[in-house]
N, C-alpha and C positions, 0 to 999 in steps of 0.2 A: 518530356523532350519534344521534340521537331522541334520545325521553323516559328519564328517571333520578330518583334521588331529587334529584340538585340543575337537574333543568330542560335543556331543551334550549336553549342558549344562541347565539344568531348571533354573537354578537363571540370564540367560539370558532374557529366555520370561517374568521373574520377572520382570526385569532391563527394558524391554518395554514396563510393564502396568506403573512404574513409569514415563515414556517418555508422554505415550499417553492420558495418565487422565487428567496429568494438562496443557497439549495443549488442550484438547478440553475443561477444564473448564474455561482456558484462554480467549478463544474466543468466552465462552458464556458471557463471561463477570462478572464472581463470581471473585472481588477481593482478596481473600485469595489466589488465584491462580494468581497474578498478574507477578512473571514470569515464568510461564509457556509455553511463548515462548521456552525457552531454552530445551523444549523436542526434539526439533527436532535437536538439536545438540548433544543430547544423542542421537537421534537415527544414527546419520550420526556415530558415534563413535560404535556403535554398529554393523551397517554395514560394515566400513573397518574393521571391528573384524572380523568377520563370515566370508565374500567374501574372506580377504587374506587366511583368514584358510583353506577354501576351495581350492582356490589355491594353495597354498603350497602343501597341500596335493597331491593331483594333481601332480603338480612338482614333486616331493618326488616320487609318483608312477612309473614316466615318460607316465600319461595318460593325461596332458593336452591337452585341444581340444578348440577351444575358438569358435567355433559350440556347444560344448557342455555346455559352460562357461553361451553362447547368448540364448540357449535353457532352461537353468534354469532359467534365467532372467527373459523369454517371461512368463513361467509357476508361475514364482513367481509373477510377477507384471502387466501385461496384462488383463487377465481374469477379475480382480475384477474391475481392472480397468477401461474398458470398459463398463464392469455392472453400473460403477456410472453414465461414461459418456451417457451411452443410456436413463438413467431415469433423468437425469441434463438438455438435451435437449431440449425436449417440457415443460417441467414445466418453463425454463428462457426463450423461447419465448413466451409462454403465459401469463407471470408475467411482464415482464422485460421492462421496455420502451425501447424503437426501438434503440435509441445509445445504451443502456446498453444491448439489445439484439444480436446488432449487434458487439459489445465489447465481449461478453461472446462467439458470432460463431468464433471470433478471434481468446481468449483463448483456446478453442477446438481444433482447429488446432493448435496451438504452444503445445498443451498439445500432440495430436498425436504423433508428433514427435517430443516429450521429450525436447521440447525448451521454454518450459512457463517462466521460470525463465528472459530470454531475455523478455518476451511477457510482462512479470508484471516489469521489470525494466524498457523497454522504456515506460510505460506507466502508469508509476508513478508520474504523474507531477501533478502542482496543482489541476488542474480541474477534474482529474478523480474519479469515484466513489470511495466511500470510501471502506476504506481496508473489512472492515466486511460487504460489501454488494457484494463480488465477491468469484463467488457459487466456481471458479476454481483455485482461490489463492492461498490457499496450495499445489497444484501441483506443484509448484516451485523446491520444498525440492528433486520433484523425480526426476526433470529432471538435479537438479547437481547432484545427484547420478545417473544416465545413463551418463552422459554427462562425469564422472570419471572414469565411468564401459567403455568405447570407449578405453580408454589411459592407463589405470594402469595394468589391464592384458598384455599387451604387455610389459611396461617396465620391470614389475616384470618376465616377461619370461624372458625378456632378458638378466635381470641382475645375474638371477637363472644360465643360461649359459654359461655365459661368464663370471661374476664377481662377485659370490653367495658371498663372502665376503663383498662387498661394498652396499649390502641392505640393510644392517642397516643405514650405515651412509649417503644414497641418501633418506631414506625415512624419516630419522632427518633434511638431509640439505633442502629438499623440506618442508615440514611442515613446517619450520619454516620460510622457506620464504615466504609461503602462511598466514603466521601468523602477521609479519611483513607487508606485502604487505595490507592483512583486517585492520590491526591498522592506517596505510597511508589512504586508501581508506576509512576506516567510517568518517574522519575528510575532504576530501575534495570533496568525492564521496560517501554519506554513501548510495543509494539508489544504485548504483552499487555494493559496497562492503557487501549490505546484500544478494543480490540476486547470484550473478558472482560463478562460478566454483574456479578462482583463489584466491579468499578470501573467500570460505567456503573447500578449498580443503585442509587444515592443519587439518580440522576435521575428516575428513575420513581418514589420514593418521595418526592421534593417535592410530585410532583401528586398521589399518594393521599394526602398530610397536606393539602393544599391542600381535597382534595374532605369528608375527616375534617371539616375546620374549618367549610366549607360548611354539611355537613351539620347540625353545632350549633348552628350561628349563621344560617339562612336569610334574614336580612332584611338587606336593604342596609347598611352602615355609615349610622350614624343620624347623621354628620356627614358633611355633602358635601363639606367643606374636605378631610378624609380621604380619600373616596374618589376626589375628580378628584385630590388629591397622589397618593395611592398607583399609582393609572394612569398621573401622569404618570413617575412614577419607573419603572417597569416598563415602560414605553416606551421612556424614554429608555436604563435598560442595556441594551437588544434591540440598542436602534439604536448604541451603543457600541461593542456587543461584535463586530456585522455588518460596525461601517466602521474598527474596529480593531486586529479582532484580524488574526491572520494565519500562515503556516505556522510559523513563527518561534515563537509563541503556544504555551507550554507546557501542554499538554492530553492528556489529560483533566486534574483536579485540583482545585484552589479556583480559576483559572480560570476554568472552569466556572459556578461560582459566579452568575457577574455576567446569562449568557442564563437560568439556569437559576432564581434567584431575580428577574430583571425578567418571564421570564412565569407567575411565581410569583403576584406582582404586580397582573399585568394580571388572572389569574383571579382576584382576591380580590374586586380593588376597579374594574374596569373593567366596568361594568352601562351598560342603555342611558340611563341619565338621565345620564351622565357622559360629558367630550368623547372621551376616550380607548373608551369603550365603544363611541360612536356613529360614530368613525374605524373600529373593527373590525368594525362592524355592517354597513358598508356595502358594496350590494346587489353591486358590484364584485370585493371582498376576501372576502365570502361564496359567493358562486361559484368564485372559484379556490379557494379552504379545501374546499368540496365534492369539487373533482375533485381534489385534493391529492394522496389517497394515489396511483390511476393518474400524475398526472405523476412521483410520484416514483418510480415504476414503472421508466417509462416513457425518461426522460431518458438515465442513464448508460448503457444499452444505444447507446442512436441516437449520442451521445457518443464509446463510446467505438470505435463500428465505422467511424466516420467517420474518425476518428485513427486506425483498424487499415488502413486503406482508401487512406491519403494517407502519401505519403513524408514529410510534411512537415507542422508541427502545420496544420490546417484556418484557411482567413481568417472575420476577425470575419463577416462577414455569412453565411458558410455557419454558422457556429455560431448564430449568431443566427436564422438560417431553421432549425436544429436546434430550438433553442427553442420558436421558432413550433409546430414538426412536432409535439415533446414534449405541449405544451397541447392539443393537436387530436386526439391519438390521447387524452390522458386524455380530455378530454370522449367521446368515443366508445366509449370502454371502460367511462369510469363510467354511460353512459346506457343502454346496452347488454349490458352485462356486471356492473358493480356493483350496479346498481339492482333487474335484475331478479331478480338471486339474494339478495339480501336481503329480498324479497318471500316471507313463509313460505306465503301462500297459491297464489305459482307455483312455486314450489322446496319439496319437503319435507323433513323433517329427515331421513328416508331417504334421497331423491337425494340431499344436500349430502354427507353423510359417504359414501355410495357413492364421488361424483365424486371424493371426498377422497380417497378409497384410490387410484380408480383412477388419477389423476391422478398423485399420490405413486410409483405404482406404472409408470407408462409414463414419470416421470424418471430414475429409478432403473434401468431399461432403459436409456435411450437414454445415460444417464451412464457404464453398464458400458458398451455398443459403442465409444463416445468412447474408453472410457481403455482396452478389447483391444485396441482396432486403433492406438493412439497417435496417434489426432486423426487416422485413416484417413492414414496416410503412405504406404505401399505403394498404394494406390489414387488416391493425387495428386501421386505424384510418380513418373516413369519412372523405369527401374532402375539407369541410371549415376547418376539423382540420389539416389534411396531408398539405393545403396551409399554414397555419399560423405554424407549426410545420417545413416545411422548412426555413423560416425568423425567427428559433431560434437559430440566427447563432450571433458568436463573429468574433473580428475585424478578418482578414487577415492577418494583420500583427503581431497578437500576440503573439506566439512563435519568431518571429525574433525580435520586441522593447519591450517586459519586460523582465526585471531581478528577482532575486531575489538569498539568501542563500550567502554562503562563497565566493565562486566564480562569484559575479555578474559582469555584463558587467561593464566598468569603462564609467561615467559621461561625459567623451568625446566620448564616441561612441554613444550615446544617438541618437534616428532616428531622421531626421527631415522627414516631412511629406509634397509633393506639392514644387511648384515652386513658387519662387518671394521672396520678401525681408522675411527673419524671424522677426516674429513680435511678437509670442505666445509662451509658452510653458503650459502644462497639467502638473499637479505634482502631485504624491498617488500615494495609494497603487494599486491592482491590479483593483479595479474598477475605475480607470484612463483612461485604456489603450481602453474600446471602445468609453467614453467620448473624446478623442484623436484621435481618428480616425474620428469621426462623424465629429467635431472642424472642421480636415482637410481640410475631406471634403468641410465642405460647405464654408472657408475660401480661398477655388483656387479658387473659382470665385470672390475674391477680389485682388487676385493678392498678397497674403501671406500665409505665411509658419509658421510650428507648429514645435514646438522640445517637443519629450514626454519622460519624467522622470516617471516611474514608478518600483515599488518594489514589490515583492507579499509577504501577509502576515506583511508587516509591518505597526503595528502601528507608530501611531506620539511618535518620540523617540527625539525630538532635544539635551534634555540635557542630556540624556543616555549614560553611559559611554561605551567605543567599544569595550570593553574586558569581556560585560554582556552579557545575555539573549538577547537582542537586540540590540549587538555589531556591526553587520553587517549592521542592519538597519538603526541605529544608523550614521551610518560612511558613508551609501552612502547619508541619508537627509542632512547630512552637506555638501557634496562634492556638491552633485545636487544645492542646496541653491547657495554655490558659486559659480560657474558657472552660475548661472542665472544671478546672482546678478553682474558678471563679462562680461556679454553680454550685453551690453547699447539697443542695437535694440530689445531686449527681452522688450514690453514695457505692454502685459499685460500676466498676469499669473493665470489661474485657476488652484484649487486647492480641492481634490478630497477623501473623505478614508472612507471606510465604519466603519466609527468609531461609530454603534451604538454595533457592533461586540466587537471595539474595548473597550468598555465602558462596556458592558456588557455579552457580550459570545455570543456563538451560539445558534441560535432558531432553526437549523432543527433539526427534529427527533424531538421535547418539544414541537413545537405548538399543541395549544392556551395558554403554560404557557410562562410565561415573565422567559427568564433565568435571571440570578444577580451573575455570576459565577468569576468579580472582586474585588478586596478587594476596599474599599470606598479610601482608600493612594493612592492605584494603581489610581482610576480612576482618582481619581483627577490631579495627574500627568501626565495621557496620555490626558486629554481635555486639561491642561495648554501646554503642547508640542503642542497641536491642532491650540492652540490660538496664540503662541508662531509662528510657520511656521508664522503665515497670518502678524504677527508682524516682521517677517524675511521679508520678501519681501514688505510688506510699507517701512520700512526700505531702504531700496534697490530705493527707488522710483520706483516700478512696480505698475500696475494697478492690482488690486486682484479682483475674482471672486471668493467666496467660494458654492459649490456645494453639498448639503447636502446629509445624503445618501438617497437613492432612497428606497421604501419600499420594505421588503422581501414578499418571497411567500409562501404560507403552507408548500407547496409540488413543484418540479422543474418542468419547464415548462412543460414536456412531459410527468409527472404524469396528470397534469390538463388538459393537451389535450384529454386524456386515459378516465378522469374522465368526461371529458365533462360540467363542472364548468363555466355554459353560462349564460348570457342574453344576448341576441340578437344576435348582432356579438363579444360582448364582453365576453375575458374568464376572470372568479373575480378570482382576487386575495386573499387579506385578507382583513378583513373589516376595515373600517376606525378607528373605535374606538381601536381595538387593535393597528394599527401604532401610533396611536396618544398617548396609554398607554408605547410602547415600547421605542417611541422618547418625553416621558415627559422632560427626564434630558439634553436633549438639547435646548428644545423650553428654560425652565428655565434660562439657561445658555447661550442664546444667546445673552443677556445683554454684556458678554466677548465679542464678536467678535469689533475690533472696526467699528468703523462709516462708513468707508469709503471705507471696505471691502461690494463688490456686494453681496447677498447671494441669489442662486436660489435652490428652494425646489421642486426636481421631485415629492413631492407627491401633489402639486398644477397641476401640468400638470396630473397625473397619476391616483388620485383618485377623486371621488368625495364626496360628503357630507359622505356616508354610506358606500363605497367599493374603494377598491383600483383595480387595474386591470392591468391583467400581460397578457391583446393581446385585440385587437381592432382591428374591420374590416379587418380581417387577416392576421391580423399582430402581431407577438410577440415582447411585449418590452423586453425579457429578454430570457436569454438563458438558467437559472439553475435556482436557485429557490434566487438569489440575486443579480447578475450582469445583467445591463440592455445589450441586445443585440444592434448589430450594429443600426436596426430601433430606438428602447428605447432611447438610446443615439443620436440620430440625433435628437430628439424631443428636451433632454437636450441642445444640443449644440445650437439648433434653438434659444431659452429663454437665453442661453451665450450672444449671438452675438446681441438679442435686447435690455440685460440692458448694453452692451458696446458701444451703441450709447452714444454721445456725448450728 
């Protein structure tokens, strides 16, 4: 806020309690708010509003200083900043299992220096914690705006200088390149093009054209029919895009578009003579706009340590008292901590960038201890578990031989594994790939070799058309199929998916309930594609092995290390009666598989009568709370190789 060339505006901090309520009721998870993501693109729009106007202004005076630009920066965003990060700290290493604690001293340091957005895009791959359980995920949003705040005061000096004409149309032809560019990048990159500077940087360049425009044109639209239409229309896409879009909702992109031109909108033409201006003006929606940035602070920490904290997602009313908490600590932070450091006659420009360093400088500690010690593992967890909690390791090779998405490896690059004739190949989904590895292994000391086909996230799609929902998936099990089928020395084939997932949904965060979250058509369909593969490769004359799935865990292995969930040397998993309720519809249905298909059940090696168990004699069979780990799967592959005697 304050004063600028285009005025200090109330129906602005309006325009920000709109942004930040239904972001943070977004991510408590109140569907009426389902897209309430898109606040954070009002706010990005909201930002290159105010920043160019400042700058302009600036210009205009000839008192630009980009010392003084970096110093309001520090003051606006730093202080509170900080404040989250020093209480974020010790509550996610006391919470957090040791990877996910050692993950979040990561994020701490890419959040230092304003690089999280990289930090949460390479580290968005399948296996990583879920989006609503990482306390520092929304830091993203700040570091493409610092990361814009580096580059755009500079051009915009320069073009004020030398070609003050040609701002307009470099800050049109940039936008729209970056708009262009996000539309490319969410179809073949969308976990870069949500994150990246260059495809969220058309958003902040609406509100510097917005503040440009301002700037030229300072007096109200001289037709009020204009300026209440033009509010009400920027109103109404806000409130469209809040109560329609959804995860579903292809973004970033033109998309985008629709928040990002209604509070486009709202700044142009929503002034207090106007109903839409005098709706944002009010005294209500200007006080949450005020404490906006700390609630947004504020929120997905409290969020997501809550859901770190509970087996199970948290009830509407603790989220909702989250809420409550979120607003309470913003006001307290911004009355206390924002306020007074934006104050240059109590803070100087010396303290500010002092604090700055040293601040930067004790995350960047406390982020290296996080990530030596592996999220303090050795010091939280006694020694039979810290041994069995090291052997909660996935293959080696995993990042380099699985695929998956738009972009997957093509069918002929497929790894082979080991020296000597090819003789095998593993096929499925992502719980293939340490069955695959294990295979390998203990297959070079027969003097052959494994080729592994696997996909993440795909169910059995064989008859699935390639232009649907599981297009891609679709298109690589036929390619893979063929190619098998077209390698004669391929002479036996296991085959792999955790398709009790696929049949039924997801059981973390719901145990002890059984989810049922497929339609009965659907299921039916993804077990007949199931049956369908193993029919594919008898076909083929391959020898089949089908490998059922392995049983899940309450909780991921490093939870039950933490918990201590023992008998003897054994840590339990879930108990027998529930796997055996969860895999009712397959035991029923194994009449389909034909005759001749091998079929081995890890939960014969895994459980016994009453328990299942996810670590023996210090050892863990699993690495997360459903893929068996590289030991797990050497078990399975051992049971492969003895029903494929002869």
């Amino acid at each position: 806020m304050g004063s600028s060339g285009i005025g200090y505006r109330p129906e602005v901090d309006g325009l920000r309690a709109l942004a930040v309520v239904p972001v943070i009721l977004f991510h408590a998870g109140f569907e009426l708010f389902r897209g309430g993501f898109v606040g954070v693109d009002v706010f990005f729009v909201i930002s290159g509003y105010l920043i160019t106007g400042i700058l302009l202004s600036d210009l205009q005076q000839d008192r630009f200083s980009l010392v003084d630009f970096y110093e309001r920066r520090a003051r606006r965003i730093l202080p509170a900043l900080f404040l989250v990060l020093a209480a974020c700290t010790p509550v996610a290493w006391g919470l957090l299992v040791p990877s996910e604690a050692r993950s979040f001293s990561q994020s701490l340091a890419s959040v230092a220096v304003f690089a999280s957005n990289f930090f949460f895009w390479r580290s968005s791959g399948y296996f990583d914690t879920a989006a609503e359980l990482k306390p520092l995920l929304h830091t993203w949003s700040l570091a493409v705006e610092e990361q814009y705040y580096l580059f755009f005061p500079l051009l915009l000096a320069g073009l004020w200088r030398r070609h003050r004409r040609w701002i307009g149309p470099a800050l049109a032809g940039l936008a729209i390149a970056s708009l262009l560019l996000a539309e490319w990048g969410r179809r073949v990159q969308p976990a870069a093009a949500f994150y990246l500077l260059p495809t969220r940087g058309w958003e902040l360049l609406v509100g510097a054209s917005v503040a440009l425009w301002r700037m030229r044109r300072p007096a109200a639209p001289a037709a009020p029919w204009l300026a209440e239409g033009g509010g009400v229309l920027g109103l109404a896409l806000l409130l469209l895009a809040l109560f329609t879009f959804d995860k579903r909702t292809p973004f970033p992109g033109v998309y985008g578009l629709v928040p990002t031109l209604g509070t486009a909108l709202v700044l142009l033409f929503a002034h207090r003579a106007t109903r839409v201006g005098r709706l944002f003006g009010h005294r209500a929606l200007v006080g949450v706009g005020l404490i906006s940035y700390s609630a947004y602070l504020w929120h997905q920490p409290l969020l997501a340590f809550a859901r770190n904290a509970s087996e199970a997602e948290p009830a509407a009313p603790v989220l909702a008292g989250l809420v409550l908490a979120t607003f309470a600590l913003a006001y307290l932070s911004w009355r206390f901590v924002e306020t007074p450091f934006r104050d240059r006659s109590r803070v100087s420009r010396r303290q500010i960038f002092a604090g700055a360093a040293a601040g930067t400088a004790a995350c960047l500690l406390l982020a290296l201890a996080g990530h030596l010690t592996a999220g303090f593992a050795r010091q939280r967890l006694d020694a039979q578990a810290y041994a069995t909690w090291q052997s909660a390791v996935h293959s080696p090779l995993r990042d380099a031989c699985h695929t998956g998405g738009a972009r997957y490896r093509p069918v002929q690059q497929a790894c082979e594994y080991q020296q000597g004739q090819l003789s095998w190949a593993v096929f499925g989904d992502s719980h293939a790939v340490e069955l695959a590895y294990g295979l390998a292994q203990a297959l070079a000391t027969r003097g052959e070799k494994l080729k592994h086909f696997s996909f993440s996230n795909c169910v059995p799609a064989l008859t699935r058309d390639e232009t649907g929902k599981f297009g891609h998936c679709a298109r690589w099990t036929r390619e893979a199929l063929a190619l098998i089928g077209a390698t004669p020395s391929i002479r036996h084939v296991v085959v792999t998916y955790r398709i009790h997932y696929d049949l039924f949904g997801e059981h973390a965060r719901r145990f002890p309930a059984l989810p049922d979250d497929v339609d009965p058509a659907e299921r039916a369909r993804r077990w007949s594609d199931y049956v369908g593969v193993l029919d594919t490769l008898l076909g083929q004359g391959k020898q089949v092995t089908l490998v059922l799935q392995a049983p899940e865990l309450p909780r991921a292995m490093e939870r039950l290390l933490l918990s201590s969930a023992r008998q003897g040397d054994r840590v339990v998993g879930v108990d027998r009666a529930w796997w055996d309720a969860r895999s009712a519809y397959v035991r029923e249905h194994l009449k389909d598989i034909p005759a001749q298909v091998r079929i081995v059940d890890p939960a014969g090696l895994l459980c016994d009568q009453h328990r299942c168990h996810a670590a023996g004699g210090g050892t863990a069979y699993y690495f997360d709370d459903d893929h068996l780990s590289v030991a797990g799967a050497a078990i399975v592959a051992a049971e492969v190789l003895r029903l494929s005697r002869p």
